[in-house]
N, C-alpha and C positions, 0 to 999 in steps of 0.2 A: 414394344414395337408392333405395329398390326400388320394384317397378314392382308395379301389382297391374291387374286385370280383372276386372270384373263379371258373375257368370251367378246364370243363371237356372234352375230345373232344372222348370219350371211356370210355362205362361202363362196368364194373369198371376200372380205367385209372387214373393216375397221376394230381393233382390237377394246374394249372396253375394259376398264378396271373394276370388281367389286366384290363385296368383303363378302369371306366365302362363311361367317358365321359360325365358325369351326367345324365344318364340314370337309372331310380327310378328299376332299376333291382330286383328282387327277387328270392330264392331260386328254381331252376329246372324249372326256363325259359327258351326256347331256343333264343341265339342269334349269330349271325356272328360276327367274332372279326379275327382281323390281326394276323399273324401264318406267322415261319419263311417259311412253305409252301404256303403260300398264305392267300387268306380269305376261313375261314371253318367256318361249324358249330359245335357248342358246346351246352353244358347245363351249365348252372349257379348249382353252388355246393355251395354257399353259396349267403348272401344276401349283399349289398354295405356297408363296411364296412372303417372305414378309417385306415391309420397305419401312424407310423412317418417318417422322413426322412432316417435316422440313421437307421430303419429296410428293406428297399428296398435295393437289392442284385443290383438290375439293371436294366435299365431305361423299364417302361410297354407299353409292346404291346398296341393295346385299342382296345376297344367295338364299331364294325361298327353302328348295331342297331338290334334292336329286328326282331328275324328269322321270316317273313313271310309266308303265308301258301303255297304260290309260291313257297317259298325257303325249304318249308319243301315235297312240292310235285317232287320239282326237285332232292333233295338229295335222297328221296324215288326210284326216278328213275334210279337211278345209279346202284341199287340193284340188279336187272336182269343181267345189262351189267356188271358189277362186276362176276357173275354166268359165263358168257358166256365167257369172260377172263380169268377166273381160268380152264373153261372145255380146250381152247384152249392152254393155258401155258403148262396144263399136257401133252398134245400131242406132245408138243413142247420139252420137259425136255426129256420124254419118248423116241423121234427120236435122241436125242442127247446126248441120255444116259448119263446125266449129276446128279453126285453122290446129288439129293436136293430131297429135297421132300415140296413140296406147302401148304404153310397153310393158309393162306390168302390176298384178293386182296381185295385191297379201294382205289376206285376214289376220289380224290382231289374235289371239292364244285365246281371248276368252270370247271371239266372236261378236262382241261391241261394238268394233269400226271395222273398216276393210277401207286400204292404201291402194289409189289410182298412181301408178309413173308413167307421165308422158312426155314427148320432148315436144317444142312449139319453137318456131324463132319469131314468133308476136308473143305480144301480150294478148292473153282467153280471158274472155268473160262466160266463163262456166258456172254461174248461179242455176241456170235454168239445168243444168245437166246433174247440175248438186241433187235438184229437185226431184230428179227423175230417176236418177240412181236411188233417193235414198226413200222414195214410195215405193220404190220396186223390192230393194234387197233389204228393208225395215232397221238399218243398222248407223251408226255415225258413219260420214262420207270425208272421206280426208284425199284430197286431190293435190301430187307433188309433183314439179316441175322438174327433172334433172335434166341435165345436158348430154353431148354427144359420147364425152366418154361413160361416162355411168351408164349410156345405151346400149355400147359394144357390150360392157361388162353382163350385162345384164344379157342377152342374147348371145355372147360366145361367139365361137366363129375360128378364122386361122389368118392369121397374119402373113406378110410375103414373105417368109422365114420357113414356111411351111408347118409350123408348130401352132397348137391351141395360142390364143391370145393370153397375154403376160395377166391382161384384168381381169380375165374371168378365170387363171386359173392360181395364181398366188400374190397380184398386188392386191395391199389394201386400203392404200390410200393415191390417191395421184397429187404426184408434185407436180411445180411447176414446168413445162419442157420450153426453152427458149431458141432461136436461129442462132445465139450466139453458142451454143451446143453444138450444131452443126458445123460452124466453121472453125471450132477450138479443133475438130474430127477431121477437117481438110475435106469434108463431102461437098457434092457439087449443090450447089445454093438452089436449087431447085424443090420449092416442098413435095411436087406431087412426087418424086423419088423417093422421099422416107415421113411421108404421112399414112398413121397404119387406118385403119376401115373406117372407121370413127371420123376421118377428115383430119385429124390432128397430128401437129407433130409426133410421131411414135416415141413411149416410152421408154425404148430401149436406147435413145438415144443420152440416156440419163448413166446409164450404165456402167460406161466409159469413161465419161466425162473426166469425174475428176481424176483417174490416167493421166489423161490426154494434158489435161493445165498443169499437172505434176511434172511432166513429160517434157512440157514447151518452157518452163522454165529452165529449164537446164539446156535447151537450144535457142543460136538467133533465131531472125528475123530473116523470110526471104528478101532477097537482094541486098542485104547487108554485105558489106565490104567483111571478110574474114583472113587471118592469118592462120595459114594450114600448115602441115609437115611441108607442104613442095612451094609454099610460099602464100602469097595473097591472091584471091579468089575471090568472087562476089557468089552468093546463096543462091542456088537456081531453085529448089526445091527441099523440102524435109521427108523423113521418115520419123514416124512418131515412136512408131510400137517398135524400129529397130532403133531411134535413137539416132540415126547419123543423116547424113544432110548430102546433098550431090553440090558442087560447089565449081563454077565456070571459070578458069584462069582465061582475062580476056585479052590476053597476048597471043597467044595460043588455039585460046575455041577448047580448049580441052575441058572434057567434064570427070570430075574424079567423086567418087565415094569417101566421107570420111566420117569416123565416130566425131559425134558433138564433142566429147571429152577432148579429143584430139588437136581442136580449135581452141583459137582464142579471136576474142570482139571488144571493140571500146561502144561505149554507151551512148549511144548518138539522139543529145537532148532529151532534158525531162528527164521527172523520173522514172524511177524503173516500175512497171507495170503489173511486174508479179504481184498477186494477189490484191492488187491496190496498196501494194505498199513499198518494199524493197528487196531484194537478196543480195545474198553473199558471194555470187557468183562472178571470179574476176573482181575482185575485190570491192564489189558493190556496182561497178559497170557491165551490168550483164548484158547490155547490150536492147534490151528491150522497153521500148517507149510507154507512156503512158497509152492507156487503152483508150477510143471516145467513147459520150454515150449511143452512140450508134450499134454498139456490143452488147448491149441491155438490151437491144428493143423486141418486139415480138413477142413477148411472154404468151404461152399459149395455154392456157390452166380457165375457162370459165364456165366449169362444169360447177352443180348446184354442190355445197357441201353437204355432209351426213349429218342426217337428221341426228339432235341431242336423243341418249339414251339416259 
């Protein structure tokens, strides 16, 4: 059975798999390890573990050897000349008014290439800035496009939460966030209310989620007709996170509180909704309709993916 290891080569950044070469590795060591870019440095994000054959996607890079302090003073150094390639790119973009805007540069470990990240909402014709970067800084030029979340991530910042941002300070990958997130949550349909800096749906809206679907199946449907302890009621409103529903006896005008359990619903057309399929709920009429695709829409995820390692 072989052994594999976790890095990282950006925090916070996409976990990679590779074979640690029987090196007693342990969690947030640095080491150098073979990269479709070269050799770089990383950190160990977990400790040497093994897996089976049958779960390897495909064949592992490996683990040169544990980063030396040589190795950790020469990537240190890069940092400056990193600084001084981003002051000159901007001069460069800026003369040739070219529609990008620079968010960051990272030299390769062995100083070969050096990585331009800029966001654009056109398409760049960057040949001539290829040119000019790569007479000036005498190195391979590799210019990569990412989008508005890999921007935040990359720049930091706080969210309306009051706390560091989720991306720049433990996601490492982004899913996809959808409207239909929003309204499983009962929030008001409004994106500028919960789109975090970035412009996008926020990812904390993912969070909850599956809660909230967990949650709703075991409750109707507002305005569904219900049978209560005090009789029949129609749905005025739900509680998700306490579970129980306000319900209008319309004889009356009266609004009463009651747990979901409490009730009972016949299933009014179609199937039942849950999960696109069915539950047990009430003996299969749980009361809830098939969903449209108007629930789907919105997908909000079109940032660039992470570069193969």
């Amino acid at each position: 059975m072989p052994d594999i290891v976790g890095v990282s080569f950006r925090r916070p950044g996409k976990i990679y798999h590779f074979d640690p070469q029987g090196l007693p590795i342990r969690r947030l060591d640095q080491i150098v390890a073979e990269t479709a870019r070269g050799v770089e440095i990383g950190t160990a994000m977990t400790d040497v573990q093994p897996i089976t054959e049958e779960d390897l996607l495909a064949p592992l890079k490996k683990i040169v050897r544990f980063a030396t302090s040589e190795d950790l003073r020469r990537k240190q150094s890069y940092r400056q000349r990193e600084k001084d390639a981003f002051s000159y790119s901007l001069k460069c973009i800026a003369a040739r008014n070219l529609p990008m805007k620079l968010v960051e540069t990272e030299y390769a470990f062995d100083g070969s290439q050096i990585t331009f990240y800029f966001v654009s909402e056109t398409r760049v014709d960057f040949r001539e800035l290829v040119k000019d970067l790569a007479s000036h800084l005498k190195c391979k030029i590799q210019l990569y496009q990412i989008g508005a979340r890999d921007q935040a991530k990359s720049l930091g910042g706080y969210g309306v939460c009051g706390r560091s941002l989720c991306c720049a300070t433990f996601l490492r990958t982004f899913d996809p966030i959808s409207m239909k997130m929003a309204k499983e949550q009962s929030l008001f349909l409004n994106p500028t209310k919960f789109s975090g800096v970035c412009g996008k749906l926020m990812c904390c809206l993912r969070y909850e989620y599956d809660a909230y679907r967990e949650a709703r199946i075991r409750m109707p449907m507002i305005s569904q007709v219900v049978q209560t302890p005090k009789g029949q009621a129609r749905v005025q409103s739900l509680n998700v996170v306490k579970e129980t529903i306000l319900a209008e006896f319309e004889e009356s005008g009266t609004v009463l509180e009651f747990s979901a359990s409490a009730v009972r619903w016949e299933q009014i057309g179609g199937k039942c909704g849950h999960d696109r399929g069915g539950c047990s709920k009430n003996g299969g009429s749980c009361g809830r309709t098939a969903r449209s695709a108007a629930d789907e829409e919105d997908i909000i995820d079109e940032d660039a993916p992470d570069e193969d390692v």
